[in-house]
Each structure stands twice: as C-alpha cells, then as structure tokens.
N, C-alpha and C positions, 0 to 999 in steps of 0.2 A: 499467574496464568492469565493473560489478556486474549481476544478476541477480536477482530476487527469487522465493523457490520458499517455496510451502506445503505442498506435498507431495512428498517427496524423487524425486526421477528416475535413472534410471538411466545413461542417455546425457547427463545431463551435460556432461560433458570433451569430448563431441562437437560440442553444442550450442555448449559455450562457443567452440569454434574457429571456427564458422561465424558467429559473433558477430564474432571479431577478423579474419579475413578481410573481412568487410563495412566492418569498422572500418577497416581497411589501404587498402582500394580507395576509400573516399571521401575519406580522407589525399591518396591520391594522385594523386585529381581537382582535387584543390584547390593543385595543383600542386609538390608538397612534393619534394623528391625522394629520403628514404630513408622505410624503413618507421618508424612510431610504435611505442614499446615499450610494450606491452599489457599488465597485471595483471589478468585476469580474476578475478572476486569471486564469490559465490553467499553468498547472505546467507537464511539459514531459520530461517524460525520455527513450524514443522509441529511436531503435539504427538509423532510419533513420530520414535526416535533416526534421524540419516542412515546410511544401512546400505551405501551404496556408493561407489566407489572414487572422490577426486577426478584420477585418472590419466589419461588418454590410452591409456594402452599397456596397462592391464590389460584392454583391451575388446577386444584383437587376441587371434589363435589361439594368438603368439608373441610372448608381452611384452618379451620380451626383444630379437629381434630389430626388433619394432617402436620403442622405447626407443631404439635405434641409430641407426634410420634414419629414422624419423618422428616424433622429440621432440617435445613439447609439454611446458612446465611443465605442473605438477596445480595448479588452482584452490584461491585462499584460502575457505575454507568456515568462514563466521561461525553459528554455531550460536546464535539468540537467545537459545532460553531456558537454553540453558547460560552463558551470558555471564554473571557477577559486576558488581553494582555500579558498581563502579569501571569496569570496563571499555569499559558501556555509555555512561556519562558522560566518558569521554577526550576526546572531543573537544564541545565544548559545545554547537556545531551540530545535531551530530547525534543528542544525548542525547535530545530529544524522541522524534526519529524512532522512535529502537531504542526507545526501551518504549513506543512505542505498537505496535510488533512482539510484543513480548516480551507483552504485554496477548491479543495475539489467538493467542498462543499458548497461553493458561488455559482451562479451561474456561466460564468467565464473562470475556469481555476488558473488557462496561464496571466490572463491581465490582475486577478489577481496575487499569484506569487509573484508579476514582475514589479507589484507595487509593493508588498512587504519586503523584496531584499534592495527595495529605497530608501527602508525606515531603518533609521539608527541600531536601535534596538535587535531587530536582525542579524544585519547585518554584521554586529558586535559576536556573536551567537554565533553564526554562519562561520566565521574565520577560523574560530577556537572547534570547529566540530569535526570529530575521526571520517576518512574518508567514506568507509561506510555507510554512517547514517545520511551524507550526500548522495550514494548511488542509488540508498533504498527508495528514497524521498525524491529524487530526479525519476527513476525507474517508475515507481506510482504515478508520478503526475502525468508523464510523458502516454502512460496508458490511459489519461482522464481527457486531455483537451482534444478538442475540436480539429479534426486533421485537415479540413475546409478551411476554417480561420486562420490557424496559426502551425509554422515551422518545429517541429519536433527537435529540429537543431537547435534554434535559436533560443526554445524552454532551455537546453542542456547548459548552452552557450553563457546564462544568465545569473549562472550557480557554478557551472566546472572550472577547477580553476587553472587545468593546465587540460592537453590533447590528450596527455594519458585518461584521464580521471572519465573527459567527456567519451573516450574508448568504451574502456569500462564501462561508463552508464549505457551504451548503445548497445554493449555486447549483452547484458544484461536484459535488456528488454526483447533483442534480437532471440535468447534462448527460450522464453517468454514465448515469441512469434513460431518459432522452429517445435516448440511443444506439441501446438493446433496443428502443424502441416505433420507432424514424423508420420502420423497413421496412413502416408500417401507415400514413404518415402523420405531416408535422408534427402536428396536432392532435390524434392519436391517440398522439404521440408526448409532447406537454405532460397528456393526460389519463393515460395508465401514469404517467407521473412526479408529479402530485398522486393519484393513489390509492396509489402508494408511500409518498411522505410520510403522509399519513393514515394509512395502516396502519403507518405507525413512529412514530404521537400526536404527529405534527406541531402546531401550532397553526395553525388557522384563518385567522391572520393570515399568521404564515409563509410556509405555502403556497400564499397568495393573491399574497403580495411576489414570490415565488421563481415563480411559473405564471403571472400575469396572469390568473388568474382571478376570478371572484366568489367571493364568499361563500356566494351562494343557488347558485351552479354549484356550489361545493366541495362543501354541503349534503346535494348529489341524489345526486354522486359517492360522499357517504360512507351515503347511506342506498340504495345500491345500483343509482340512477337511471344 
C-alpha cells in the first residue's frame, strides 16, 4: 500500500491506518478469511526535508503506553530526492517512475528529465519500460512544469516514442483537465481542456486530435473568442 505526498504531512501514520483498515475490509468482502499483511509506503518528493515522525505512537499524549497497546509499524518513507542512482533504478519498472518524481522535485523538473533521458542509464531503462509507466510519468510531469517556460509538447515529445503513445499521454492529462471544467458542463468541460493545452503550446493539431475540435474553434479559443 504506497502513498504519494508532495508536501510532507503531519498525520501521516494516521492516515496511513485508515488506508489499511479500508484495505482489510475490502479483503474481507471478498471473502478471505484472515487479515492481508499490509506495508504501508509514503513515497516523497517535496523539495523540503520530511520533518515528521513515520510512527503511530509518537502522535498520542503517551507514546509509550500507546506503542503497548495500540502498535502500528512506522511507514517506509522513500525520500525521492534523497535516493542515489542506483537505488532509483533497482528495480527497472520502476526506474522511469521515480525520476520522473525526483524531476519534479528540482526546481525546473522539465530541464531536468530532459537531462536524465541523456544519461545512459536511463535511457537503458526507458526502452525496456511497459507503455504504461511512460504515460503515468509523462502525465505527472506534464502537470508539474512551468507552462511560461516550457512546451507541454515537447516534455511528451522527449520520452513518447511514436504519435500514438504521445496521443495517449495528451488524452490522459486532457481527462485530468475536463474533470475541473465537467461542474460547468460537458462542453465547457472540453473547452477548459483545449485552452489548457494551448496555453501549455500545445499544437494546433494536437488539440484538435485530443478535443474534437476545429481548428477555426481552436483559433477563437486561443485569441480570446
């Protein structure tokens, strides 16, 4: 059971139980009949150090006595940008994942993933990885940089490896975008999401594929229409 936090939390260790509790109970609907043994995770990549306890019992009045009688293991806490090389890469799956973590933990995350899929090692990684964990880790970052700075395209463009794939990762963030707009309206809900594209220098074409819209629609959208 993992978690993903950009900004470190406090309650934590509380949270995480209410996680395995829910996890237990749907176990047990499913007819199981003992409890599943839980490893709760907290995986962060926030640019400030984690300052708080992965415990349980440090959060009672009496940690001690709570420790006794109300144990909980303390959560594995993956610190991204503290993680080495190597360790992001252990397992080959994953290796995408965590530096496209470890990217939006920089102050610039696209200059930085565009300078890890330069480095060997990645790139080694990159090739061998299900399409998947590219849309998940394209789709992330694409919501992290700077749409002032840098092309939302040209993030996709640096990792996709054919127009399907870069489809995909667009349509992806686009349903992401059409979430925030549905409360106003399907249609109002496809136009937030090609004025979002546009204002991340989408192309034209793109977000005509990804919206169904025109061209001469996209036009008005982008000149304020």
């Amino acid at each position: 059971m993992s978690e993903h936090q950009r900004n470190p939390h406090e309650q934590m260790p509380f949270r995480m139980l209410e996680y395995a509790v829910v996890t237990m109970r749907a176990h047990l609907k499913q007819e199981h009949k003992q409890l599943p043994i839980i490893v709760p995770i907290v995986i962060y990549n926030g640019k400030e150090p984690w300052k708080y306890s992965t415990a349980l019992e440090d959060y009672y009045a009496n940690p001690t006595l709570a420790k006794e009688f109300l144990y909980m293991a303390p959560f594995t806490l993956l610190e991204v940008p503290k993680m080495p090389v190597d360790e992001i890469y252990r397992d080959p799956a994953l290796g995408f994942y965590y530096e496209a973590l470890h990217a939006t933990s920089t102050q610039d995350p696209y200059e930085a993933f565009a300078n890890a899929m330069h480095t060997p090692i990645f790139k080694e990684h990159f090739d061998t990885l299900p399409k998947e964990f590219r849309v998940l880790a394209l789709s992330y970052l694409g919501n992290c940089i700077s749409q002032e700075e840098h092309s939302l395209e040209n993030l996709i463009n640096l990792a996709a490896i054919n127009n399907q794939e870069k489809e995909k990762v667009m349509m992806t963030i686009a349903q992401a975008y059409e979430q925030i707009g549905e409360q106003r309206g399907v249609q109002q809900g496809i136009l937030f999401t090609a004025k979002k594209m546009l204002n991340k220098a989408c192309s034209m074409d793109l977000v005509s594929s990804v919206t169904g819209l025109s061209q001469a629609e996209l036009a008005r959208i982008a000149q304020g229409g």
